[in-house]
C-alpha positions in Angstrom: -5.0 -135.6 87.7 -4.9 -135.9 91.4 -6.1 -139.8 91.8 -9.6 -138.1 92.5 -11.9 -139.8 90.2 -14.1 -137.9 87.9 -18.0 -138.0 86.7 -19.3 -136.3 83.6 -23.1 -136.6 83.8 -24.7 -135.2 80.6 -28.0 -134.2 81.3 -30.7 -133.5 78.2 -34.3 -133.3 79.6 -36.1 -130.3 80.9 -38.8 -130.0 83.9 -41.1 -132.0 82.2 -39.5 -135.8 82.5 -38.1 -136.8 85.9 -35.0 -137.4 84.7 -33.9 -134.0 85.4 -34.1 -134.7 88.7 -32.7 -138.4 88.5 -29.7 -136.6 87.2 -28.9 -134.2 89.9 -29.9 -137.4 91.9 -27.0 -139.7 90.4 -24.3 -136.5 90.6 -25.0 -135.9 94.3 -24.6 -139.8 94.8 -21.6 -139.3 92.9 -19.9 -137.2 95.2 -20.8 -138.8 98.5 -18.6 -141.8 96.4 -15.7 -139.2 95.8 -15.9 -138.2 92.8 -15.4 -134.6 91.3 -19.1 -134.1 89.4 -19.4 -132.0 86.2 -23.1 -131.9 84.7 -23.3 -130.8 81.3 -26.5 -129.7 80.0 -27.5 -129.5 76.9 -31.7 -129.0 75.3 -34.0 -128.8 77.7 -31.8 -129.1 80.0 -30.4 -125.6 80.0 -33.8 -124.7 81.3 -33.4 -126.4 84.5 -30.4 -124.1 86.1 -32.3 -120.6 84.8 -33.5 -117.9 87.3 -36.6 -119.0 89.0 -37.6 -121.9 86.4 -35.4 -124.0 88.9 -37.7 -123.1 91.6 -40.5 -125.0 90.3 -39.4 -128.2 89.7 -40.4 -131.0 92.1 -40.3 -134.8 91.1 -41.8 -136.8 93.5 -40.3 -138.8 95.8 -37.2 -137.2 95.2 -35.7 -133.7 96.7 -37.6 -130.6 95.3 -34.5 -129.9 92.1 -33.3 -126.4 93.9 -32.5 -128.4 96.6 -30.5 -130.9 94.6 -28.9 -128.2 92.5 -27.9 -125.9 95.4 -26.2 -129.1 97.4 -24.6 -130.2 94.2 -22.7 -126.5 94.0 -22.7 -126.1 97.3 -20.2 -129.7 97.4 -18.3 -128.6 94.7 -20.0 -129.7 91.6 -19.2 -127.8 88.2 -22.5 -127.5 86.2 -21.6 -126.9 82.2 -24.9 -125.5 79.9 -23.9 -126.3 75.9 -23.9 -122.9 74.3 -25.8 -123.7 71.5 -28.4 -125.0 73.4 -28.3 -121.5 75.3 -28.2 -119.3 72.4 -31.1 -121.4 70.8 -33.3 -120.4 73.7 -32.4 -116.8 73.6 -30.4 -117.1 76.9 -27.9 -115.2 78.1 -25.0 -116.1 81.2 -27.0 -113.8 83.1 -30.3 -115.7 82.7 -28.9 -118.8 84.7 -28.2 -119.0 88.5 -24.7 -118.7 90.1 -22.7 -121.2 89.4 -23.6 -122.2 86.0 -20.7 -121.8 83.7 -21.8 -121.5 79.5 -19.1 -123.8 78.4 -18.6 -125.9 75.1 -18.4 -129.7 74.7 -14.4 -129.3 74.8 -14.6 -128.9 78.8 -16.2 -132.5 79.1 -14.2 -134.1 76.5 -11.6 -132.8 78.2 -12.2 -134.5 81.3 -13.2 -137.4 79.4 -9.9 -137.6 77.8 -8.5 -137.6 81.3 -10.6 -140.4 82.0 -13.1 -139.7 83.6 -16.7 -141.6 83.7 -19.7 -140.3 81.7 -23.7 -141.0 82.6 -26.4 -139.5 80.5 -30.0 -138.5 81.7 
């Protein structure tokens, strides 16, 4: 590692708790603290980061969650969905938006392992 600190936030609620939200929220903070952000989604989550579904989530007071998603890549942030998770909804890579990377629980352990910090919304 590069002295850069690292965040893992796991992230397992949908569009229906604002949590989802909070979590993008936290990773964006995250980064203005330097770190390097990775969210990994798993349930509901994956549903967050699909075509158009993450057009139409807006939690109150907080940035409509496109917004907070397209800064979040847009700064660098790597956003993980759990492939289980994906298969169990019938998802495919090309269901999600750019950026979002199908990738297995060994990618976060990994940076885990390396030391980084995990948060879970």
């Amino acid at each position: 590692m590069d002295g850069t600190k690292e965040l893992v936030v796991v992230m397992t609620h949908g569009a229906e708790h604002e949590l989802s939200s909070v979590g993008f929220t936290i990773a964006n903070g995250g980064m203005t603290a330097g770190f390097k952000v990775y969210a990994f989604l798993t349930s509901a989550a994956v549903d967050l980061v699909r075509k158009k579904a993450v057009d139409q989530t807006h939690v109150a007071p907080l940035e409509p969650l496109k917004a907070l998603i397209d800064d979040f890549l847009r700064r660098g942030g790597t956003i993980w969905a759990c492939p289980p998770c994906v298969k169990a909804r019938g998802y495919q890579q090309e269901d999600f938006i750019e950026g979002v990377k199908v990738v297995g629980a060994s990618a976060m352990h990994e940076r885990l392992l390396a030391g980084a910090t995990a948060l879970s919304f």
